[in-house]
C-alpha positions in Angstrom: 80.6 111.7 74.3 81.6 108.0 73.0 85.1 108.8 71.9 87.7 107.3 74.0 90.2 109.1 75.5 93.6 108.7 73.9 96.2 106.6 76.1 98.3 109.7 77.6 94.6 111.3 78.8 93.8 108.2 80.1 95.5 109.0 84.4 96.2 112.7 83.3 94.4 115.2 85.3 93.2 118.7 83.8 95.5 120.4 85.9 98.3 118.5 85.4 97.9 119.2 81.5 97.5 122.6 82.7 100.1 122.8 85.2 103.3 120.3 84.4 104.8 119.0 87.6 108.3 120.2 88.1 111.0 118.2 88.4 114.5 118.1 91.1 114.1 120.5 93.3 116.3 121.9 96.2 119.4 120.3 95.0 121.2 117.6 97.1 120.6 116.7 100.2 124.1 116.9 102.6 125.2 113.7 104.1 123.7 115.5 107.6 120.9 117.6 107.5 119.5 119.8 110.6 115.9 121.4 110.7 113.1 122.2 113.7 110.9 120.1 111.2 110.7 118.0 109.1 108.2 117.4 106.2 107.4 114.0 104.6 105.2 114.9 101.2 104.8 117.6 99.3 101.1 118.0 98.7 98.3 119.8 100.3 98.7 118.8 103.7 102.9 118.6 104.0 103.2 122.1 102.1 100.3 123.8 104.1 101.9 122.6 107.6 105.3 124.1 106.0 104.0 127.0 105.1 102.4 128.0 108.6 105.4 126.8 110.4 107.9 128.9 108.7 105.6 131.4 108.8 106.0 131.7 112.6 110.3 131.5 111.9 110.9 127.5 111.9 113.1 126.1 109.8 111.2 123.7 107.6 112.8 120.6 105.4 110.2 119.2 102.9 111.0 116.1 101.2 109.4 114.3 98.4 109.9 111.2 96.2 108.4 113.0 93.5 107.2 116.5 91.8 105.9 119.0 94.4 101.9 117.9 94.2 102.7 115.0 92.2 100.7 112.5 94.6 96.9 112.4 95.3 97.1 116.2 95.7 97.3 116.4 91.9 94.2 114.1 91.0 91.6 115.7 93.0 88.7 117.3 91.1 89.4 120.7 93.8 86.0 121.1 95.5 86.4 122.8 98.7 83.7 122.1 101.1 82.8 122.7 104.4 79.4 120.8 103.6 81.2 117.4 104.0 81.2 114.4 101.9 80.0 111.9 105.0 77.0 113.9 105.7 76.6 115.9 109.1 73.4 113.7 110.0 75.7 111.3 110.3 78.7 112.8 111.3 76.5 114.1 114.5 75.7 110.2 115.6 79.3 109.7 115.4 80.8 112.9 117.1 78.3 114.4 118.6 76.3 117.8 118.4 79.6 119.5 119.3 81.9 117.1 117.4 80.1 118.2 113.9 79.8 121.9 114.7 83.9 121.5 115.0 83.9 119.8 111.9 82.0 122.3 109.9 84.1 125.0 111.7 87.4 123.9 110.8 86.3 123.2 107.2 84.8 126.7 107.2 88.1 128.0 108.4 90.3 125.7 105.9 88.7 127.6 103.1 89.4 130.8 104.1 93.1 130.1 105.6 93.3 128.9 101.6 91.7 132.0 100.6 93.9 134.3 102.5 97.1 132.5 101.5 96.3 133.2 97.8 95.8 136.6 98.2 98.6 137.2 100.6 101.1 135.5 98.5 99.4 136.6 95.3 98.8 133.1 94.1 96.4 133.0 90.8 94.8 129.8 91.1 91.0 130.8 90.2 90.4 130.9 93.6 86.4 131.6 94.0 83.4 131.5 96.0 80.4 129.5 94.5 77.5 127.8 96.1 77.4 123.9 96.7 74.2 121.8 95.9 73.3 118.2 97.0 70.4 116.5 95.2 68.7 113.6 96.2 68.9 110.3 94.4 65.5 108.7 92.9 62.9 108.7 96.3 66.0 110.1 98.5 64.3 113.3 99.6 64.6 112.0 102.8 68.0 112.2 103.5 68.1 115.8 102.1 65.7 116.8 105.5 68.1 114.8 107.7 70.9 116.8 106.4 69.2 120.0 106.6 68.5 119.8 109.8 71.6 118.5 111.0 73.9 121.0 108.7 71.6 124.0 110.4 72.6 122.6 113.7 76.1 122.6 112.8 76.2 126.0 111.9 76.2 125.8 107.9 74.5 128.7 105.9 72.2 126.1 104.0 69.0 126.3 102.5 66.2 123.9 100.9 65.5 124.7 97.1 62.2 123.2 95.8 63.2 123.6 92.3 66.2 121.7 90.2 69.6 123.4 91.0 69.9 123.1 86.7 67.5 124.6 84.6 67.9 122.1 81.7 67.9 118.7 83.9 65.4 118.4 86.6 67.3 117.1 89.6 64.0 117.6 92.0 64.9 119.5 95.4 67.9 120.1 96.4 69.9 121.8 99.5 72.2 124.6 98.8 74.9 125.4 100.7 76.6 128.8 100.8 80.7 130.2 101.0 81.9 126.8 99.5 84.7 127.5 96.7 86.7 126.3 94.2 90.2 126.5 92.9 92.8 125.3 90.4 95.2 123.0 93.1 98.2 122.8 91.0 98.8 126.2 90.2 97.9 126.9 94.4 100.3 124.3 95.5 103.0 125.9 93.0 102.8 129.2 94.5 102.6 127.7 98.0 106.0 126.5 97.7 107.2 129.7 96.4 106.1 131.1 99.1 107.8 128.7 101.4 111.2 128.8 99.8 110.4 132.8 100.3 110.3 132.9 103.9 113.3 130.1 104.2 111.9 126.9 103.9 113.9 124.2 102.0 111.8 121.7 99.6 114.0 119.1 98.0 112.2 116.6 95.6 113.0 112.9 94.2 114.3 111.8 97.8 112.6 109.0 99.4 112.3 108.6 103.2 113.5 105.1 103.8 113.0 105.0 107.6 111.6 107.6 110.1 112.6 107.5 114.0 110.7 109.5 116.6 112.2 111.0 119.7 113.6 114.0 121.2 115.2 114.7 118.0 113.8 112.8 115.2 115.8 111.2 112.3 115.0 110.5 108.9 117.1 108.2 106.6 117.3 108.7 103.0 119.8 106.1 101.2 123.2 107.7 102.7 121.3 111.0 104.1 120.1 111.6 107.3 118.1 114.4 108.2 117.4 115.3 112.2 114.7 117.6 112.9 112.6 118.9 116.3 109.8 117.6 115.1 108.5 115.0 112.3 105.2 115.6 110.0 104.3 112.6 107.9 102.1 113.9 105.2 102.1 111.3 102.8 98.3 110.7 102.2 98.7 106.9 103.5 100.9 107.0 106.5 104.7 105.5 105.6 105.9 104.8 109.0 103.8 101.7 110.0 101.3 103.1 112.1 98.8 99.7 112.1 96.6 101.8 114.6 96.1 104.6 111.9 95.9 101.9 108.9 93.0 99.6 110.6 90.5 102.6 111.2 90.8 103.6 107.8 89.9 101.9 104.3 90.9 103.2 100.6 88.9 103.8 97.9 89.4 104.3 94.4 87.3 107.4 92.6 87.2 108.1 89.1 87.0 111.6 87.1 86.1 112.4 83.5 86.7 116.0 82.1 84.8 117.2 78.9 84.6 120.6 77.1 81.8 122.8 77.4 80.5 125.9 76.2 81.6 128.8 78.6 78.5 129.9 80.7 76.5 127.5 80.0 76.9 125.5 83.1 77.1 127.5 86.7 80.4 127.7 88.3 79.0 125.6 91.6 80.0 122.6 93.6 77.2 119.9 92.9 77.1 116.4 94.4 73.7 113.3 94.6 72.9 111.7 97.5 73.5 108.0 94.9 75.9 105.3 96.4 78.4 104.9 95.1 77.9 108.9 94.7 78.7 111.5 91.7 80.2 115.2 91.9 80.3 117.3 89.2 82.4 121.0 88.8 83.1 123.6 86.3 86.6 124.6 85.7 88.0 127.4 83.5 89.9 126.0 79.9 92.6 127.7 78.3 90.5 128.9 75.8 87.7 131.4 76.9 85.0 130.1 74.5 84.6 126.9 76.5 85.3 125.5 80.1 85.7 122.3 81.4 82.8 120.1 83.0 84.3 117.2 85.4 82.5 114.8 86.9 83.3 112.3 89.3 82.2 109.3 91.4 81.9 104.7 90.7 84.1 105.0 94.4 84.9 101.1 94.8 87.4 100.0 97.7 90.7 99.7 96.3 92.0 96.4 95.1 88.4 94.8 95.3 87.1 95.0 91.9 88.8 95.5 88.6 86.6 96.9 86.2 87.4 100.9 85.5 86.7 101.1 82.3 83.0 99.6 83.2 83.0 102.5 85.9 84.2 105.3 84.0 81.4 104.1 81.0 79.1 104.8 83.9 80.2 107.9 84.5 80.1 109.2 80.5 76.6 107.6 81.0 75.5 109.6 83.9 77.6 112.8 82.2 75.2 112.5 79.2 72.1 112.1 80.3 72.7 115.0 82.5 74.4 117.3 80.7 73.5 117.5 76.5 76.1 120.5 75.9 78.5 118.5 76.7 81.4 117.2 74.2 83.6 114.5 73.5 85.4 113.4 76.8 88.7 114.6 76.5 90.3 113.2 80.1 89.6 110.7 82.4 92.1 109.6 85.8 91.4 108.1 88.9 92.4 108.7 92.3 92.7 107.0 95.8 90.6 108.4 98.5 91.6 107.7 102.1 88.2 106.6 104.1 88.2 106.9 107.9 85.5 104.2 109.6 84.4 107.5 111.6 84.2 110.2 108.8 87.1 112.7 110.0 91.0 112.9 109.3 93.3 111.9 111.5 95.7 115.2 112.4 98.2 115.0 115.0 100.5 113.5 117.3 101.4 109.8 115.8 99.7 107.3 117.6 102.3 104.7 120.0 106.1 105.1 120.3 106.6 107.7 117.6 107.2 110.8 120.0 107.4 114.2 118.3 105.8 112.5 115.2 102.9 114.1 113.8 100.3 112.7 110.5 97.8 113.6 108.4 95.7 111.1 106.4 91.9 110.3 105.8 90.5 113.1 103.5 87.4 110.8 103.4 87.0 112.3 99.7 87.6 116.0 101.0 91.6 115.3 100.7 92.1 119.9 100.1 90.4 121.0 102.8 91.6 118.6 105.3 95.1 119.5 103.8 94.9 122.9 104.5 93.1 122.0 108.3 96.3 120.0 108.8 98.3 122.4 108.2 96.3 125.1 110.7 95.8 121.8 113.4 100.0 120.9 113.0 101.2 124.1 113.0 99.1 124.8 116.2 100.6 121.4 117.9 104.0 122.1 117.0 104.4 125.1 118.1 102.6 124.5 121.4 99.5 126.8 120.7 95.9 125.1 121.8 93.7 124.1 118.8 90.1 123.5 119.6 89.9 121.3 117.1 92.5 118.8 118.0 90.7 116.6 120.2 88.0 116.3 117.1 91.3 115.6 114.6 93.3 113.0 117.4 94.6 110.1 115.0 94.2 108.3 118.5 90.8 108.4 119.5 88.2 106.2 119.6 84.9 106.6 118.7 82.8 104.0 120.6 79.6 105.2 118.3 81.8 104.4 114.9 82.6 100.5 117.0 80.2 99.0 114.2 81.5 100.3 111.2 85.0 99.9 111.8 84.0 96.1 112.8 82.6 95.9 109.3 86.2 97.6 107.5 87.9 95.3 109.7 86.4 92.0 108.5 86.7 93.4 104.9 90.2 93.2 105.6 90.5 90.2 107.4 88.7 88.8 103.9 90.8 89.6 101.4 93.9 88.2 103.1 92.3 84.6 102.6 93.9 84.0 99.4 96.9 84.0 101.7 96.6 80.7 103.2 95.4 78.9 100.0 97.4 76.5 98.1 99.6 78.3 94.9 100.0 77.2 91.4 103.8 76.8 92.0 106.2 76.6 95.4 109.1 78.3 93.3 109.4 80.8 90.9 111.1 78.4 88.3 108.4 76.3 88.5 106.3 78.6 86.4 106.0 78.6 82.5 107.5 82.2 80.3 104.5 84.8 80.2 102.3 83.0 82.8 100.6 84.4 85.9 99.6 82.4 88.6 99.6 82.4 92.2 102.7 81.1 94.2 102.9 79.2 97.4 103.4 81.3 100.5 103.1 84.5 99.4 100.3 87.1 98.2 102.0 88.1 95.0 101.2 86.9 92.1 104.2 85.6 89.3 105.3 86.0 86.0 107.8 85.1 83.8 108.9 87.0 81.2 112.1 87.7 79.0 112.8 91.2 80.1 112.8 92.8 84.0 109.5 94.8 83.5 108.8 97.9 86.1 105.6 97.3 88.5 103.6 99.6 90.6 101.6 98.4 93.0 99.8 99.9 96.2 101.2 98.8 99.0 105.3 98.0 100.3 104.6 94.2 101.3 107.1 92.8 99.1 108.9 89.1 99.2 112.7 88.8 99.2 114.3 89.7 95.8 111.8 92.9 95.2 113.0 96.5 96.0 110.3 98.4 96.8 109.4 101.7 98.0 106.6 103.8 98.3 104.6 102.1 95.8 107.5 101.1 93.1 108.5 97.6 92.9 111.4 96.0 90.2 111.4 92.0 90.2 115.3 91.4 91.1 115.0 87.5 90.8 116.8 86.0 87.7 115.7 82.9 86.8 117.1 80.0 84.2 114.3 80.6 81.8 114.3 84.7 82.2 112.8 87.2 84.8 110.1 87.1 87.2 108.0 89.7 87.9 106.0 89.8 90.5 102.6 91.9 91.4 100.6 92.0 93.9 97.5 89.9 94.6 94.1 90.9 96.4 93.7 93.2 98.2 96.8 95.4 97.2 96.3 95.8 92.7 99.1 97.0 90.8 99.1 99.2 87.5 102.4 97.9 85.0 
């Protein structure tokens, strides 16, 4: 498994190669645009909240800057679990006997609205059942009792295994967990928006939102285009519309995934995962070829824009991949992804916290990004269509979870850490100042500069961008001419950027 990756492998998921995004979609946009809703992002959550609202005769506008599923949606690794990620030991401290019972319930229920949608809509996606195992790290068989007891409690079908889960590697005990499942999400999401543009919803791609108003009727602006709606979803993994209240309960994280051939059968089609931190998780998918399937493992979480070694992290992961599994070949994909962690475990789904009326989000997966998708789009449709959801007070993107007070103290002096580069002294007050083809810091601003003799094309990971930089969702192009060439600009701790 030491060969590397070529360079297009290197951010390309397996179901991307399997499943190209499309491209335009839905034609133009009229200068005026009326809908009962209105979709921001068309991934998991944005297209399942579309899909049950025009289900029940809305008229539904979904608008993306890119592909349909061409966000975070496409670089999952498609477990869906009801036995969550943030353990419900711990979940039950934060939330509550109740709280975590709602949790496993709505998870529960995700799965099988997913379920029923593909076989509704006749949507091949290698939906199927499969079991889901969680092994202990070296002398962590304690936390598999805590989570035993705790899943029980919740009302998981779960069960304590005294053997390894894999005959050929002895992981030591384990808890398996029944009626998880597992899916292709690309080829799901596809026919999802079939089936919207079926029953009269509109989806139009490579439009970006450039400002979102709340209200009795809500307004979105797109260059020259405005589109009023009912009701406004915001579905964009990381919410777009400046909610600070959202963004300071929740930290992101960056997870990595490598993919490698193996021989069909060998490995059980399951949903496996350790109790290590950072964590790994590990799934079989079908390949194109029936002789041989793909095994994909992931894990080496870090919080984003704090540490800059992936290719250290994805060595670990080979590293862990071989040891585990000998049949494996030659990795033959790696990519990455941005997980959305909330300080409290749960999403938040629902009404848009301060003066955004009749503005709903979705965000904080908290590494199970599908099912929470497809709960969002049970939890919105509910709310938007004035139908009680027993699950929204669990869900409310304004609550406050006096339990979770600590660890959200701790996220929020992360923060306030990073941001200290701010108010030190830069390499140069002015752009001129700085020599062709080198980066420094500069005076004022957390950005960091170059000079070069061409405009180059940045992304980074956040829209905090100085005068002279058009930005939006993510894409940034240095505008600033200077005497001695362009300077391009990226952005310093704690935001990254990828050229």
């Amino acid at each position: 498994m030491g060969q590397q990756p070529t360079r297009e492998s290197v951010t390309r998921s397996i179901w991307m190669a399997q499943t190209p995004l499309s491209g335009d979609r839905g034609g133009e946009l009229a200068a005026e645009t009326e809908c009962d809703v209105c979709v921001i992002g068309a991934g998991m959550a944005g297209l399942s909240t579309a899909y049950q609202l025009v289900s029940a005769g809305k008229r539904v506008l979904v608008l993306d800057s890119g592909p349909v599923a061409g966000g975070e949606s496409a670089r999952t690794t498609a477990h869906l679990a009801s036995a969550l990620d943030d353990r419900f030991h711990r979940l039950e401290k934060l939330h509550g006997a109740d709280g975590a019972r709602l949790a496993a319930e709505s998870h529960a229920a995700a799965i099988d609205s997913i379920e029923q949608i593909a076989r509704s809509e006749d949507i091949a996606c290698d939906f199927q059942r499969v079991d889901g195992f969680l092994f202990a790290g070296a002398g962590e068989t304690d936390e598999l009792d805590r989570e035993l007891e705790a899943a029980q409690r919740a009302g998981l079908s779960v069960e304590r295994m005294g053997e390894s889960c894999w005959s050929w590697f002895d992981t030591g005990p384990c808890l398996r967990f029944r009626n998880q499942a597992e899916f292709q999400p690309l080829r799901y999401l596809s026919g999802l928006a079939r089936a919207i543009e079926r029953r009269g919803g509109r989806i139009v791609t490579g439009v970006r939102a450039t400002r979102l108003e709340g209200g009795k009727r809500c307004r979105v602006m797109a260059r020259d285009r405005r589109v009023h709606a009912g009701a406004l979803v915001v579905a964009t993994n990381s919410p777009v519309h400046g909610v600070l209240a959202i963004h300071g309960k929740q930290a992101a994280y960056r997870s990595y995934v490598i993919a490698a051939e193996v021989p069909a059968g060998e490995i059980p089609h399951a949903l496996y995962w350790d109790t290590l931190d950072p964590y790994h998780y590990v799934r079989v998918a079908r390949a194109d070829r029936s002789e041989t399937e793909w095994l994909i493992v992931g894990g080496e979480d870090h919080r984003t824009g704090q540490e800059n070694d992936g290719e250290v992290r994805f060595a670990r992961l080979v590293e862990w991949t071989r040891e585990r599994f000998p049949m494996a070949g030659e990795v033959a994909m790696r990519w990455s992804g941005q997980v959305m962690e909330p300080a409290d475990g749960l999403a938040f789904i629902g009404p848009s916290p301060g003066l955004h009326p009749n503005v709903y989000l979705a965000t904080g997966d908290s590494g199970n990004g599908l099912t929470h998708g497809a709960l969002a789009g049970v939890l919105l449709g509910d709310l938007i269509l004035g139908r009680e959801n027993p699950w929204a007070r669990l869900y409310d993107p304004s609550r406050v979870s006096m339990r979770a007070l600590g660890e959200l103290a701790r996220e929020t002096l992360n923060v306030a850490a990073q941001y200290a580069d701010w108010l030190a002294p830069g390499d140069a007050s002015d752009p001129d100042q700085l020599a062709p083809g080198k980066c420094d810091s500069l005076s004022g601003v957390p950005w960091q500069v170059m000079h070069s003799a061409e405009p180059r094309r940045l992304k980074v990971s956040a829209g905090w961008v100085p005068r002279g930089v058009k930005s939006m969702c993510g894409e940034s192009r240095a505008t600033h001419p200077s005497p001695s060439g362009w300077v391009c600009l990226r952005a310093a701790p704690p935001f990254g950027w990828r050229g």
